[in-house]
C-alpha positions in Angstrom: 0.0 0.0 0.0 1.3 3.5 -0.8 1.2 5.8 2.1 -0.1 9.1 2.2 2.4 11.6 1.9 2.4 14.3 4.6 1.4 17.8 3.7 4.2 20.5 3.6 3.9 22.1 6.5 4.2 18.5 8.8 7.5 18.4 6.9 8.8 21.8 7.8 7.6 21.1 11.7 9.4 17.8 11.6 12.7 18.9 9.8 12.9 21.9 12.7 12.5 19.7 15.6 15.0 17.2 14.5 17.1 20.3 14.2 16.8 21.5 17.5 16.7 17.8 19.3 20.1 18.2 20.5 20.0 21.7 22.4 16.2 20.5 24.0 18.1 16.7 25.2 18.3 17.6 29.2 21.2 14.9 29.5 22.0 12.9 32.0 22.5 16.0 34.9 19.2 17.6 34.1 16.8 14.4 34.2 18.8 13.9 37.5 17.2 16.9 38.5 13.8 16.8 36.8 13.2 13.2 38.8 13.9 15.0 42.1 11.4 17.5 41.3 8.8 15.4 40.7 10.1 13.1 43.9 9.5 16.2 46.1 6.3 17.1 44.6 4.6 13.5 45.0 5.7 13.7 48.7 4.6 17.1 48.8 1.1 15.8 47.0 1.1 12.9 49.6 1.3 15.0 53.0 -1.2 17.7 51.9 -3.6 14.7 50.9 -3.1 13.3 54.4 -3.5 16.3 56.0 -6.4 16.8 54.2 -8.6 14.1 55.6 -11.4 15.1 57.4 -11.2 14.6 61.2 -14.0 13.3 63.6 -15.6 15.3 66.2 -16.9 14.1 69.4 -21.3 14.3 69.3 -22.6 16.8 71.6 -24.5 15.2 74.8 -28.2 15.1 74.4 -30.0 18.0 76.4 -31.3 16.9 79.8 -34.9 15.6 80.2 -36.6 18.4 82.0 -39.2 17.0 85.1 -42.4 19.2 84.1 -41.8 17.9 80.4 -42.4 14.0 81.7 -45.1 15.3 83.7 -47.0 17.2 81.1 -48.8 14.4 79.1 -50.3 12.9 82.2 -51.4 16.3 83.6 -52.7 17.1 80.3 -55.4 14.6 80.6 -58.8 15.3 82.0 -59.9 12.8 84.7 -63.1 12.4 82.9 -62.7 11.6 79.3 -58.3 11.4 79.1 -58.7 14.0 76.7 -56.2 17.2 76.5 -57.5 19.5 78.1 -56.8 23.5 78.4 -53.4 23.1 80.2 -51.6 20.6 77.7 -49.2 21.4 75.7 -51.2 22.0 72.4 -53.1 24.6 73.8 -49.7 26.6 74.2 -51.2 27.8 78.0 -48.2 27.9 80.3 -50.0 29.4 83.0 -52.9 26.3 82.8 -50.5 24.0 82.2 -49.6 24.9 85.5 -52.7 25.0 87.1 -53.3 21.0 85.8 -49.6 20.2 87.2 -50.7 21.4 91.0 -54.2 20.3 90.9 -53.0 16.9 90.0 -50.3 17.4 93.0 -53.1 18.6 95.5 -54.9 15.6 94.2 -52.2 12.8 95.2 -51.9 14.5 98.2 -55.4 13.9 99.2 -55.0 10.5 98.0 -52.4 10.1 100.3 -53.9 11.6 103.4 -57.1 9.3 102.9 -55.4 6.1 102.9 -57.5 3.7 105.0 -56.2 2.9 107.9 -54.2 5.8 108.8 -56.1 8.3 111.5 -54.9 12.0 111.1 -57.3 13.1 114.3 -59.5 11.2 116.8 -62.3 12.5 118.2 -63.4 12.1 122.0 -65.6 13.0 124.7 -64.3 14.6 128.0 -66.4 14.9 131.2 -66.7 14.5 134.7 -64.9 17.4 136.7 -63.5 19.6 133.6 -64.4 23.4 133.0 -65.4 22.7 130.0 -67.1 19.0 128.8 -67.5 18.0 125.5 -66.9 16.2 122.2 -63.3 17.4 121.1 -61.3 16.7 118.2 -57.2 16.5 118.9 -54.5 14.9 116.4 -53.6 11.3 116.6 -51.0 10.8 119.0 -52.4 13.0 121.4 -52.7 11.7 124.9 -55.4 12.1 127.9 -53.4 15.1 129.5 -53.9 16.8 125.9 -57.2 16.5 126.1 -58.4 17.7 129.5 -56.3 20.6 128.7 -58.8 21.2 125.6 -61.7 21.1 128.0 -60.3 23.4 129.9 -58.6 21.6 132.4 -59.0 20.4 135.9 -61.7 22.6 137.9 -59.8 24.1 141.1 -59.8 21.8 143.6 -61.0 18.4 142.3 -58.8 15.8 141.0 -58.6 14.0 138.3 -58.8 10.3 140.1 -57.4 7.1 138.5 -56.9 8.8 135.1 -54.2 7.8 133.2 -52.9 11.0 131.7 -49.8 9.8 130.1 -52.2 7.3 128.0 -52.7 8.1 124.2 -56.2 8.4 123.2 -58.4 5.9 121.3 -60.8 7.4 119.0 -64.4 7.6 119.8 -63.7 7.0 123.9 -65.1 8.8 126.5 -63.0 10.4 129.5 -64.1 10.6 132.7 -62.5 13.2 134.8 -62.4 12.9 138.6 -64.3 9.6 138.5 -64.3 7.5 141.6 -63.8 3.8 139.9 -60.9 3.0 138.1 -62.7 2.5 134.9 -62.9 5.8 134.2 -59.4 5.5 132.9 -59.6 2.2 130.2 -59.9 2.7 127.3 -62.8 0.9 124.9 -61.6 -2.5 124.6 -62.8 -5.4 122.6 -64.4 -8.3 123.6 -62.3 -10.0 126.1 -61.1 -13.2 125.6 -62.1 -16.4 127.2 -60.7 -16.7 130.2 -59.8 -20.6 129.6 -58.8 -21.4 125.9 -58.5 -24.3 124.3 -55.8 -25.6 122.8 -57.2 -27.3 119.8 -59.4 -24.3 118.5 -57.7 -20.7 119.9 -56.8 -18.5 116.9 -53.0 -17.4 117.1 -54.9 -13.8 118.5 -56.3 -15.8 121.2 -53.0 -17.4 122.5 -50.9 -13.9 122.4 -53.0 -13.1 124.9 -51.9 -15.7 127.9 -49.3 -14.4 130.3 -46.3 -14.2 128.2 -47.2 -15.2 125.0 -46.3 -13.2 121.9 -46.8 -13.4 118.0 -44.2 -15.7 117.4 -44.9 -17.8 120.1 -48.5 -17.9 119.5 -47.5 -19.5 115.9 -45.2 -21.8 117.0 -48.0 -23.2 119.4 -50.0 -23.7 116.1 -47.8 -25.3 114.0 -47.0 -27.9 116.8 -50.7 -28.4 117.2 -51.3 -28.8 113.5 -47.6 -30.7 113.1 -49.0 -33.4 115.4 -53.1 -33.8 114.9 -53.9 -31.5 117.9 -52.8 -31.9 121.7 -54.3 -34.5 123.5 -52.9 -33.2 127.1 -51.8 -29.5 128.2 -48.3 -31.1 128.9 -47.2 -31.1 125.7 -47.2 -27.1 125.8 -43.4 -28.0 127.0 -42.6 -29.7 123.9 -43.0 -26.8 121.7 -40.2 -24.2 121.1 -39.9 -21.2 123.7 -41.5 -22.3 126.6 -39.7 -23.6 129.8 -41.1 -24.8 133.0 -41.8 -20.9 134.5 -44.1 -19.9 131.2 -45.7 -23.2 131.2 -46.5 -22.9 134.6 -47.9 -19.2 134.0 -50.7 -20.2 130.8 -51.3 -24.2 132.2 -53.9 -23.0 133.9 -55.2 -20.8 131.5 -55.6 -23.4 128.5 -57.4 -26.7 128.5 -58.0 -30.2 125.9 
């Protein structure tokens, strides 16, 4: 195949480099130097590129959990129909947002106060020789002296008898000040109990009442008596746990088979 022959001015371009080769050869000193040029510029590439990478930063903590916020949803509900009501946080009301949060505060309170059980007051009748006889209300705790000094206290000269005054008071009891018996100072009591008990068929209440007998006693007595089908003779009180020859000769006469 014939080749294409190159126009003129290729020929003239060619002819003036092959001219000038020799002066544009660096030789063997300058690509010496041209390769440690371009040395220092790759390392000079490779440290900015590693000094370019991007660094991590340390997260900020999370903002703390305010107490009102927590409390909001549950004081936003009405009691009635759990729907939002004027003080939650939709209705953008700080001032009945507050009102819910210490209505629903008052509310545990009285919750709290009117737990069954628990007496906050006791209320109590005082007569007999007292300025000033009556029903009176006192907080619970209070003690008989407390409440003869909120009936006025003692008239002059009389005396206040066999009245316990260091004695706390029992709601609902009457006092009797100055009475001549001494049963002006007990206390309502429950029905007493039996004076004799048996064995087989006394309630753990029962026995913690014989001389010396407490709560832990009492069940120990109970678990022997249902550990061995009953007593059959008061004797065997001394096999049980806790009671020696004095307490057994204390209750032996007070229990029977």
């Amino acid at each position: 195949m014939r080749s294409t022959p190159l126009p003129p001015s290729f020929e003239a371009l060619r002819t003036a480099v092959a001219a000038q080769a020799p002066m544009l050869a660096p030789g063997r000193p300058g690509l010496r130097l041209l390769l440690l040029i371009a040395l220092i510029a790759v390392v000079i590439g490779g440290v900015y590129a590693w000094r370019s990478q991007p660094e991590p930063e340390p997260l900020a903590p999370p903002p703390p959990v305010s107490g009102p916020s927590l409390l909001t949803p549950a004081s936003a509900l009405s009691p009635q129909s759990g729907s939002p009501q004027s003080g939650s946080p939709q209705s953008g009301s700080p001032q009945s947002g507050s009102a819910q949060s210490g209505s629903l505060q008052s509310g545990s309170a009285q919750s709290g106060s009117s737990r069954p059980g628990t007496l906050i007051e006791v209320t109590v009748h005082v007569t007999g020789k007292v300025r000033r006889p009556g029903v009176i209300t006192l907080p619970a705790g209070s003690r008989v002296t407390d409440a003869v000094q909120a009936a006025g206290g003692v008239r002059k000269g009389a005396a206040t008898g066999p009245l316990n005054l260091a004695r706390k008071l029992v709601d609902g009891e009457q006092i009797i000040v100055g009475a001549a018996g001494p049963a002006a100072a007990a206390p309502p009591t429950a029905d007493p109990a039996p004076i004799v008990l048996d064995l087989n068929t006394a309630t753990p209440e029962q026995l913690e009442q014989l001389p010396g007998v407490g709560e832990v006693l009492a069940r120990r007595i109970v678990e022997y008596r249902d550990g061995h089908g009953g007593f059959r003779t008061v004797e065997q009180l001394r096999e049980v746990s806790g009671i020696g020859d004095r307490k057994y000769a204390e209750i032996r006469e007070k229990v029977h088979i």
